[in-house]
C-alpha positions as semicolon CSV with decimal commas, in nm:
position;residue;x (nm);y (nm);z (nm)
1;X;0,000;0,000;0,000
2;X;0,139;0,352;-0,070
3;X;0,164;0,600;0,203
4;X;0,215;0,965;0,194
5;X;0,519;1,027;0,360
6;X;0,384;1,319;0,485
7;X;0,115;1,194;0,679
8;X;0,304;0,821;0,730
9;X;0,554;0,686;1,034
10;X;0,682;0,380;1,196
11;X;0,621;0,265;1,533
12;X;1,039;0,368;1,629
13;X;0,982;0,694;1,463
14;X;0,644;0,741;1,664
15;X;0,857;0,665;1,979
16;X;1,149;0,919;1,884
17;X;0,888;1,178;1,837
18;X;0,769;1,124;2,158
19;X;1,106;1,149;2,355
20;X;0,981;0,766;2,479
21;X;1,082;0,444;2,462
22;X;0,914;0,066;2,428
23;X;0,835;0,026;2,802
24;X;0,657;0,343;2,753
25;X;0,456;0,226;2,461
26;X;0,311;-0,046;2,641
27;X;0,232;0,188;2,927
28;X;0,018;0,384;2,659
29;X;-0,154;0,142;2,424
30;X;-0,404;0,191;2,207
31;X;-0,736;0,311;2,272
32;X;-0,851;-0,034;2,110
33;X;-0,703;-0,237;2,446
34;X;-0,827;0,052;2,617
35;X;-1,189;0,030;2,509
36;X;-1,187;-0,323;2,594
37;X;-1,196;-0,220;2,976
38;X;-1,496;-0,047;2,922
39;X;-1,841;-0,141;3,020
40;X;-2,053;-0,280;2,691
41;X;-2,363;-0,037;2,746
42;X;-2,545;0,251;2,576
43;X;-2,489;0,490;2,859
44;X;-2,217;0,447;3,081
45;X;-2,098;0,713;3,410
46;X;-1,690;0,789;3,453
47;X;-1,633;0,817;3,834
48;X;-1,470;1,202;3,868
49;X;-1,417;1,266;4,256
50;X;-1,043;1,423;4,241
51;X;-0,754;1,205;4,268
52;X;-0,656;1,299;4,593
53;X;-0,969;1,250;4,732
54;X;-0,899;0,877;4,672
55;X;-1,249;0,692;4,605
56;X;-1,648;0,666;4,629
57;X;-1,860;0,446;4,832
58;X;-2,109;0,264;4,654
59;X;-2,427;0,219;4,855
60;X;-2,676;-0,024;4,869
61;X;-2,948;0,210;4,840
62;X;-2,951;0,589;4,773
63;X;-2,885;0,690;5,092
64;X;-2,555;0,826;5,285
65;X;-2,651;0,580;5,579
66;X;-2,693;0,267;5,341
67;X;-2,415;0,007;5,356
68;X;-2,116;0,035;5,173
69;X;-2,143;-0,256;4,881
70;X;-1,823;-0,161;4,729
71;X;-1,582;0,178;4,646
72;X;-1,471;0,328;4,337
73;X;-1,200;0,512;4,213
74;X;-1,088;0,813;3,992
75;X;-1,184;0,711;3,638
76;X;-1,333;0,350;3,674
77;X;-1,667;0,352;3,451
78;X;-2,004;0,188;3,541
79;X;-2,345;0,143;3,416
80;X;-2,530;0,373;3,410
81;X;-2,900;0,249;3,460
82;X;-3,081;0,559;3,586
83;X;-3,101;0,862;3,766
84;X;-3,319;0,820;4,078
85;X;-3,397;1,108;4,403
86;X;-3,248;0,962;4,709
87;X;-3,338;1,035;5,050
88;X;-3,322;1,366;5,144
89;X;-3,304;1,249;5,518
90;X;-2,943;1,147;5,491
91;X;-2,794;1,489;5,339
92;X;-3,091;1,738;5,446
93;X;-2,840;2,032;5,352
94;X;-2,773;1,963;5,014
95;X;-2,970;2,069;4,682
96;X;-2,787;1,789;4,470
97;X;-3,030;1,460;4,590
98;X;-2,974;1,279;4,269
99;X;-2,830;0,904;4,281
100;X;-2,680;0,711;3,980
101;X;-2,809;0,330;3,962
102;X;-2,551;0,076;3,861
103;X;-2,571;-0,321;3,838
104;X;-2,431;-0,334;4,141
105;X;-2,571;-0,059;4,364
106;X;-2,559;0,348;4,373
107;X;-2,338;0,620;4,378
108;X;-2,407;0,949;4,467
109;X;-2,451;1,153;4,119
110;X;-2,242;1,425;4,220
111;X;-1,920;1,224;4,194
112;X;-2,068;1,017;3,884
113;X;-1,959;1,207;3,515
114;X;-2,260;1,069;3,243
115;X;-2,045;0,970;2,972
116;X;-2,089;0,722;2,645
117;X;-1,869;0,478;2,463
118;X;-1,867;0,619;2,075
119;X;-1,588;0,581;1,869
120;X;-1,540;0,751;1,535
121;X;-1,378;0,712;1,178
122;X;-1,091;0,909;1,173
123;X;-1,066;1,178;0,907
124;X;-0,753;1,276;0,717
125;X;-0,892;1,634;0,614
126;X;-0,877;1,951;0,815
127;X;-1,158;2,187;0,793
128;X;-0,927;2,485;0,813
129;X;-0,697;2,510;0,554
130;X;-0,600;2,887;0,635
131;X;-0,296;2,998;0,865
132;X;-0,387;2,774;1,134
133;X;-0,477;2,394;0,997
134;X;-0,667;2,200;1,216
135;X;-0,967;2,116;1,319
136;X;-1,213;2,156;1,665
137;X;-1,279;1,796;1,826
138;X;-1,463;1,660;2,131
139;X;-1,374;1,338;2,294
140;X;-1,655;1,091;2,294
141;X;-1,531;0,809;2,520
142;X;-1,534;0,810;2,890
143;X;-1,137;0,861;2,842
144;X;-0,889;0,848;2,624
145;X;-0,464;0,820;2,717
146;X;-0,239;1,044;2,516
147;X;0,141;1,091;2,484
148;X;0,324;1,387;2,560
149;X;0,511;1,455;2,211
150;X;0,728;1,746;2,371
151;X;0,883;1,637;2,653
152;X;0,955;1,786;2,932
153;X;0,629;1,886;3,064
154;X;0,517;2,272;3,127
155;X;0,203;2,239;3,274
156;X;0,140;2,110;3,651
157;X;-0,145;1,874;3,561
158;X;0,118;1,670;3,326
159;X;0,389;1,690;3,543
160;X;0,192;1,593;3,805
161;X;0,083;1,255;3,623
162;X;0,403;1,141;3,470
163;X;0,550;1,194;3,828
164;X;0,309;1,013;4,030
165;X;0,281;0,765;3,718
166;X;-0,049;0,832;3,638
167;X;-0,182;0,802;3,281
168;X;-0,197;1,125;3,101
169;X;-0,582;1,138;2,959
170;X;-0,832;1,320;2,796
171;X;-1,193;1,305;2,917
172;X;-1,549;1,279;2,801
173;X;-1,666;1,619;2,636
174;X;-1,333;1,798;2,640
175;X;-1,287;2,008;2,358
176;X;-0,949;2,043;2,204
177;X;-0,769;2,173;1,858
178;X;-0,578;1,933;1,661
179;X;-0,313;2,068;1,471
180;X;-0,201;1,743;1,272
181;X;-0,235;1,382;1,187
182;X;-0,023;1,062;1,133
183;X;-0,079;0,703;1,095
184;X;0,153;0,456;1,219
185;X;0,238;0,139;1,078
186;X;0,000;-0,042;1,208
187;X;-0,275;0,146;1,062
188;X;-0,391;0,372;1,405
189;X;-0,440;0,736;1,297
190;X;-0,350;0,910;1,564
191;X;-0,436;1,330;1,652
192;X;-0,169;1,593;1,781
193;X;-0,339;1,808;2,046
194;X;-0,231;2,136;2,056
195;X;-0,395;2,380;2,256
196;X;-0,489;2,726;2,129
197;X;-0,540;2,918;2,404
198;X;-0,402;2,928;2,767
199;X;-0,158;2,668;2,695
200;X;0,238;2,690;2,802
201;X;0,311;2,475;2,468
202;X;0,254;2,040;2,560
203;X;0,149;1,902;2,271
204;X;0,023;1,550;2,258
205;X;-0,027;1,232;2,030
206;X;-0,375;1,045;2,107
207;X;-0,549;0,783;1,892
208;X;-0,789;0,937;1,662
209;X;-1,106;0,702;1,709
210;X;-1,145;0,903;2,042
211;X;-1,288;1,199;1,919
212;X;-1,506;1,366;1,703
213;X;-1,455;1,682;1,428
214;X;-1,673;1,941;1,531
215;X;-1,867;2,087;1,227
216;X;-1,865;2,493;1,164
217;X;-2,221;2,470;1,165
218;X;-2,175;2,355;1,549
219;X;-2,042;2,699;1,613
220;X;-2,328;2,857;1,418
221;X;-2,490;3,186;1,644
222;X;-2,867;3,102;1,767
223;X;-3,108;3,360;1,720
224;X;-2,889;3,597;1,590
225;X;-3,111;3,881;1,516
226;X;-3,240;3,910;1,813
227;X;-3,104;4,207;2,020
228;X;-3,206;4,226;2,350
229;X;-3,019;3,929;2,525
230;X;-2,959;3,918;2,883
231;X;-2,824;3,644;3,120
232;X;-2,914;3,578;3,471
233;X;-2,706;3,403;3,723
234;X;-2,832;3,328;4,045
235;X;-2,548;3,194;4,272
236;X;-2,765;3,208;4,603
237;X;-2,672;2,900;4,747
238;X;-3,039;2,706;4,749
239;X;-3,078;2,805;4,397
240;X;-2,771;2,781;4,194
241;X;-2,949;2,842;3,817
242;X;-2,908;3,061;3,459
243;X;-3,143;3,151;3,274
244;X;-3,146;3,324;2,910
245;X;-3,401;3,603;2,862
246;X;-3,496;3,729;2,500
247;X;-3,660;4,076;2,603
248;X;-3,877;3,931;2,920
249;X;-3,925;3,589;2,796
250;X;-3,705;3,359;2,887
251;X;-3,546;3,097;2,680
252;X;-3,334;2,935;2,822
253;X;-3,236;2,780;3,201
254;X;-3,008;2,507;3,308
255;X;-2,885;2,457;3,697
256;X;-2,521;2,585;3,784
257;X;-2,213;2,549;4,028
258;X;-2,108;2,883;4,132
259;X;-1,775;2,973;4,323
260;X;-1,762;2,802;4,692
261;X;-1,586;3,097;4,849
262;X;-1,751;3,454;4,957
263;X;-1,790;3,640;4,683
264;X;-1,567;3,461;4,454
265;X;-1,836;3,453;4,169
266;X;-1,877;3,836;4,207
267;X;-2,280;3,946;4,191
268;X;-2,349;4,289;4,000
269;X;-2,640;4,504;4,021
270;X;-2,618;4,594;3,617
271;X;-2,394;4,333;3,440
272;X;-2,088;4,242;3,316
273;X;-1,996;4,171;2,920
274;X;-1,841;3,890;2,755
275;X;-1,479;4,019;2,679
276;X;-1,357;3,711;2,564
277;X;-1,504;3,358;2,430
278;X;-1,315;3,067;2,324
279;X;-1,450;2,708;2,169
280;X;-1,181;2,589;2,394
281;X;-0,969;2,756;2,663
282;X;-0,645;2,607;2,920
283;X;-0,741;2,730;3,257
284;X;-0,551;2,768;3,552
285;X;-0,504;2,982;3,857
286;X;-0,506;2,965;4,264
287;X;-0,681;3,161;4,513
288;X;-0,542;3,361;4,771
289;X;-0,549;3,024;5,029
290;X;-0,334;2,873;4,789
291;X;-0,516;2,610;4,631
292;X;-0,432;2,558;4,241
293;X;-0,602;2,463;3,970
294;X;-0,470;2,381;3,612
295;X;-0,753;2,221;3,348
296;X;-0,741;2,177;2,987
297;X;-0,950;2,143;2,710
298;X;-1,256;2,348;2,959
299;X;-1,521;2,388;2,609
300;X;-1,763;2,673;2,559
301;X;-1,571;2,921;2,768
302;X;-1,707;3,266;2,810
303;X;-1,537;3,544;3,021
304;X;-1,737;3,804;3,172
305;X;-1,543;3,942;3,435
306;X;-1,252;4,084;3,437
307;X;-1,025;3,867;3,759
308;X;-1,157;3,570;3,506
309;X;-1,474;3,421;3,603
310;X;-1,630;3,261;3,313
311;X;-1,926;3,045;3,221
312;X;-1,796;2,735;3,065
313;X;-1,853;2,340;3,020
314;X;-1,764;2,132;3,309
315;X;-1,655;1,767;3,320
316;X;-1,490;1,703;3,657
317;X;-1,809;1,693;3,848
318;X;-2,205;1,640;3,834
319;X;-2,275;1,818;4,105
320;X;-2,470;2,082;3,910
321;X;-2,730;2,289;4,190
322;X;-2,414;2,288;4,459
323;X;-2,159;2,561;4,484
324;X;-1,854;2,382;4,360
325;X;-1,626;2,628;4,143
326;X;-1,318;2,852;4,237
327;X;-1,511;3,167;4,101
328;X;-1,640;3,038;3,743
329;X;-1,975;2,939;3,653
330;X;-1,994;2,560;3,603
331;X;-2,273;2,418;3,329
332;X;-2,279;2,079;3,160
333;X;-2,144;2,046;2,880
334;X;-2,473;2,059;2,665
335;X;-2,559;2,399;2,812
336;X;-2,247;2,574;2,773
337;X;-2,272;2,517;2,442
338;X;-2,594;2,672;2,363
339;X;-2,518;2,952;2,601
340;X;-2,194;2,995;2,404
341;X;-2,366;3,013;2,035
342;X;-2,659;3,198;2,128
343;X;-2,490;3,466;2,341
344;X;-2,295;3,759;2,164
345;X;-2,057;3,832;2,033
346;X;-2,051;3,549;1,780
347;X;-1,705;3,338;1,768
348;X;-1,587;3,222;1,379
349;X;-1,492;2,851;1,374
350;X;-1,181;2,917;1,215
351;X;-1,075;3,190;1,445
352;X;-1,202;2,993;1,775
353;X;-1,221;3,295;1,985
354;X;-1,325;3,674;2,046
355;X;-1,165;3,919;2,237
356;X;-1,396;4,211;2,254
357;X;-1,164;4,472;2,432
358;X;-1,444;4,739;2,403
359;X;-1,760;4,551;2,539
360;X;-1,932;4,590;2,247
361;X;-2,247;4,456;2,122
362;X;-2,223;4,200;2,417
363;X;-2,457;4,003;2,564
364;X;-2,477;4,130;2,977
365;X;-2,432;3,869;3,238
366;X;-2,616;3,990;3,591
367;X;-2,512;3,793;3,872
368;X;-2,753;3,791;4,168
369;X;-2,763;3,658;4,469
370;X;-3,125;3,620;4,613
């Protein structure tokens, strides 16, 4: 079979690249042996309580005081067979009462990331062709291991992995830019991640079947003739909700996670415009008690105010209706999306992001906290 050189290399050319060797090839195989440890079900749940943290009961019924039947760590994937109301008796203080059935008993859905199995045909076409080739994708498997093709690492969440000898990975719904494509000798096409925006520069190899192109028409603006757009953020602590208004009439609401500490998620009597939106952004930061943070891939990201708080797509937790972020307004995935295209100003595919430096023509976000 002939092979464009260009877009053609060997499994020892593949590991020079990477700055690895064979034990490390093994240590990242393909997302085919991967795959295999994956549940065989339509709709599957990626446990997400931070590493640190360690693990997850699960209970025997949806209930804090139910027996423990079994635990669960960072990234193992279940069954998903439902979303149920537990009993409000055993966590009377918390909004978030929703419990994930599995085969084998329940997990609180806070900790429990809905996810799905899909692989896809990899494509060998960008759909920019300008001065930055690539193409938007979204993962579409619970997770997905990459390697890092620029070693050494700059950012804290890789070094942290490769020094504790954790996998590096890409999650469900994380929206990245790949700048090129290869195929190795064994036929896997694999992507190059390279972030766009907010990265120091790590650039990865991942197998292709893991994600999906995003389509321009994906980015498309919703209701773009209409004017008089206003969002509402409520970030009192029994509420926790958005909602898009059209004139009066609202068109849109979704539940949130606003920031945990006092006024961290600042509220505003008028409103604050977007000044920047990105299809995908690297975030990181601390706050002043020293706790970091360092995320990529965050999709739908929206900036409205100007120390950084955004609204954006969230896949570390479900715990949507709690107050869970450093600051930033956390929505699933599905609702920072529409949020993103039908709030102004639009973003081009191609370009990825807006920076509008003079507020301009921008959709207000009012914060309130009541």
């Amino acid at each position: 079979m002939n092979k464009d050189k260009e877009n053609y290399f060997n499994r020892g050319d593949f590991l020079n690249l990477s700055g690895l060797g064979i034990g490390a090839w093994t240590f990242f195989p393909t997302l085919k042996q991967l795959g295999d440890d994956f549940p065989d079900s339509e709709r599957l749940g990626r446990i997400c309580t931070e590493i640190r943290r360690g693990r997850v009961n699960l209970r025997k019924r949806p209930d804090y005081n139910s027996e423990s039947v079994g635990v669960l760590y960072e990234d193992d994937v279940v069954i998903w067979l439902r979303e149920i109301v537990g009993s409000r008796n055993s966590r009377p203080y918390r909004n978030n009462q929703r419990w994930v059935e599995t085969p084998e008993g329940y997990i609180w859905s806070a900790n429990v990331q809905p996810v799905r199995d899909e692989r896809n045909e990899p494509v060998k076409k960008f759909l920019v062709q300008d001065k930055n080739p690539g193409m938007w994708v979204e993962v579409t498997v619970p997770y997905v291991k990459a390697i890092l093709a620029n070693p050494p690492a700059r950012h804290f969440w890789v070094q942290y992995r490769i020094q504790n000898q954790i996998p590096i990975r890409f999650y469900y719904k994380q929206i990245l830019w790949v700048d090129e494509i290869k195929e190795d000798d064994d036929g896997v096409v694999w992507y190059r991640i390279n972030e766009r925006f907010g990265s120091e520069g790590d650039l990865f190899w991942t197998p292709a079947e893991a994600f999906r192109p995003i389509q321009e028409e994906e980015v498309s603006p919703i209701h773009p003739d209409v004017e008089d757009k206003q969002i509402v953020v409520n970030i009192h602590q029994k509420k926790q909700y958005l909602s898009c208004f059209e004139g009066g009439t609202e068109v849109y609401f979704c539940r949130i996670s606003s920031g945990r500490g006092k006024n961290s998620t600042p509220a505003t009597q008028y409103g604050h415009p977007f000044w920047r939106k990105a299809i995908s952004y690297h975030m990181g930061g601390s706050t002043d008690d020293g706790i970091g943070w360092d995320t990529p891939g965050i999709g739908w990201t929206a900036l409205f105010h100007g120390e950084g708080a955004a609204i954006h797509s969230t896949f570390w937790h479900n715990n949507f209706g709690e107050r869970m972020s450093h600051g930033c307004v956390n929505v699933r995935p599905e609702d920072a999306k529409w949020i993103f295209r039908w709030s102004n100003p639009p973003v081009e595919y191609k370009d990825g992001k807006f920076d509008n430096d003079q507020r301009a023509n921008s959709t207000l976000v009012k914060v309130i906290d009541e």
